[in-house]
C-alpha positions as CSV (number, residue, x, y, z in Angstrom):
1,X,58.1,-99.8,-59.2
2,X,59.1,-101.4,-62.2
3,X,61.8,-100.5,-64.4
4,X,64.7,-101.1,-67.0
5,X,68.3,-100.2,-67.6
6,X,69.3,-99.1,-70.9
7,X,72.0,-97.6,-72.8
8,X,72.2,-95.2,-75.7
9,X,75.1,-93.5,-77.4
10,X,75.7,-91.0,-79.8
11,X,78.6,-90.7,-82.4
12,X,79.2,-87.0,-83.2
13,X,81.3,-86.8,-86.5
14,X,79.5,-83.3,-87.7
15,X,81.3,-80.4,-86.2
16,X,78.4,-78.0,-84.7
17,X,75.5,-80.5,-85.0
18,X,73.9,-81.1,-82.1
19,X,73.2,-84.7,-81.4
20,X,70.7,-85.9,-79.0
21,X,71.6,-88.7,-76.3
22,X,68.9,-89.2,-74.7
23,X,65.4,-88.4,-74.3
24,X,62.7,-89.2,-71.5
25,X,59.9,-91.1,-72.5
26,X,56.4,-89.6,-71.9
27,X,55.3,-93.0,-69.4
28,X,58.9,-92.8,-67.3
29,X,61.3,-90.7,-65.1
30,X,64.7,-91.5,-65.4
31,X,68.0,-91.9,-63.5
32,X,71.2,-91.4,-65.6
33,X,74.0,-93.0,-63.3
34,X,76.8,-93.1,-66.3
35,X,77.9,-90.3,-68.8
36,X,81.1,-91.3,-71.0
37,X,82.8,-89.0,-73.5
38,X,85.5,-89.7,-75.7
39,X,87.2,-88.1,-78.1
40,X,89.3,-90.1,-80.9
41,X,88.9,-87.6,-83.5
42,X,93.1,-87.5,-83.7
43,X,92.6,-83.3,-82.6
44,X,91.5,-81.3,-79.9
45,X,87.6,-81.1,-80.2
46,X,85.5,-78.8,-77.9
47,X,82.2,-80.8,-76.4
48,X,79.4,-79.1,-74.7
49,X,76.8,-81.5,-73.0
50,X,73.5,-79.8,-72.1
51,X,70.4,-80.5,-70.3
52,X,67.5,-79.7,-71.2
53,X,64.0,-79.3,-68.9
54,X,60.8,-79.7,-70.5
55,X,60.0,-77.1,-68.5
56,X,62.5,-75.0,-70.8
57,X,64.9,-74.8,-68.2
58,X,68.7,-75.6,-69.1
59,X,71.7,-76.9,-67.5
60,X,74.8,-77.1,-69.0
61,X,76.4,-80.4,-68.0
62,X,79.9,-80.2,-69.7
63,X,81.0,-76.7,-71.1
64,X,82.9,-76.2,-73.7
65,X,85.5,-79.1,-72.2
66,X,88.9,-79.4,-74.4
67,X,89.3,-82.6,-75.2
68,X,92.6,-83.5,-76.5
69,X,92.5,-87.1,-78.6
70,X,92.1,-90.2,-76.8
71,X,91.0,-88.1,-73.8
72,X,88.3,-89.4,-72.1
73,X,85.8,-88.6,-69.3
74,X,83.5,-90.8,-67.0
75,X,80.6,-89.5,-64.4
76,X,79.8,-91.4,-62.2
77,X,78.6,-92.0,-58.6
78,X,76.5,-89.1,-59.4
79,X,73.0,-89.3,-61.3
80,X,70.5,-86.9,-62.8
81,X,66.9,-87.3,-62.5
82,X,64.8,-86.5,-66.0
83,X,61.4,-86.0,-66.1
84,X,59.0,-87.0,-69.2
85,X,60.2,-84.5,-71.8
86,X,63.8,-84.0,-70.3
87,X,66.7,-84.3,-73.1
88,X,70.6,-84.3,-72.5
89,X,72.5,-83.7,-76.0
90,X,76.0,-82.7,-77.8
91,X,77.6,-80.5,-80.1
92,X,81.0,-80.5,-80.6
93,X,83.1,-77.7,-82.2
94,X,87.1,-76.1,-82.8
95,X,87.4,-79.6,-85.4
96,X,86.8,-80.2,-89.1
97,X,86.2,-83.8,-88.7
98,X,85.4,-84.5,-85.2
99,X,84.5,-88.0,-83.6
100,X,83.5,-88.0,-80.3
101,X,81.0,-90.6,-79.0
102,X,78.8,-89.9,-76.2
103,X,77.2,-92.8,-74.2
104,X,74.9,-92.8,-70.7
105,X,73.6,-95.5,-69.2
106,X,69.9,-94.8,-67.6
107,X,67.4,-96.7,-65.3
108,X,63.8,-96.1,-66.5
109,X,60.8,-96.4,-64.2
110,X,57.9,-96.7,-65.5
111,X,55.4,-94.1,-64.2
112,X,51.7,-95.7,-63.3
113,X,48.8,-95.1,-65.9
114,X,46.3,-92.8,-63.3
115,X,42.7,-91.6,-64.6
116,X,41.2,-89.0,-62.5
């Protein structure tokens, strides 16, 4: 099966925006083996990562995590399959002026063109 690696990121500096990190293509499923966070917003910030199903299920991923500044988190050894449709995003809150960036690292395979 053939596929890529990729990485995205996402820089949150709007407290309660939610950002989106990542969304599976329609043609692909895909397997996110990193997830960084860091926050180096010179306060604590508040980060909530969620996942969301295009089935309109929900997983939250990271909840409401304190992050003091400079803190930092790294998953890995882990990975989370997404399905066409699937999204994983942020919103950070409890800071004026936050600035936490977000980055995964995904391998996408490319799902076969079938007619029926």
């Amino acid at each position: 099966m053939e596929f890529r690696a990729r990485t995205y990121n996402v820089e949150c500096i709007v407290a309660s925006q939610e950002y989106t990190l990542y969304t599976c293509p329609d043609n692909c499923r895909a397997q996110m083996n990193l997830l960084y966070v860091t926050n180096s917003s010179g306060s604590t910030a508040t980060v909530n990562i969620e996942f969301d199903r295009a089935d309109s299920s929900h997983a939250h991923i990271l909840g409401a995590k304190n992050m003091a500044d400079g803190e930092f988190i790294q998953w890995s050894g882990a990975y989370i399959v997404l399905e066409p449709g699937d999204k994983i995003h942020t919103t950070v809150t409890g800071v004026a002026s936050p600035h936490v960036d977000v980055m995964c690292t995904v391998e996408e395979y490319f799902l076969p063109n079938r007619t029926y």
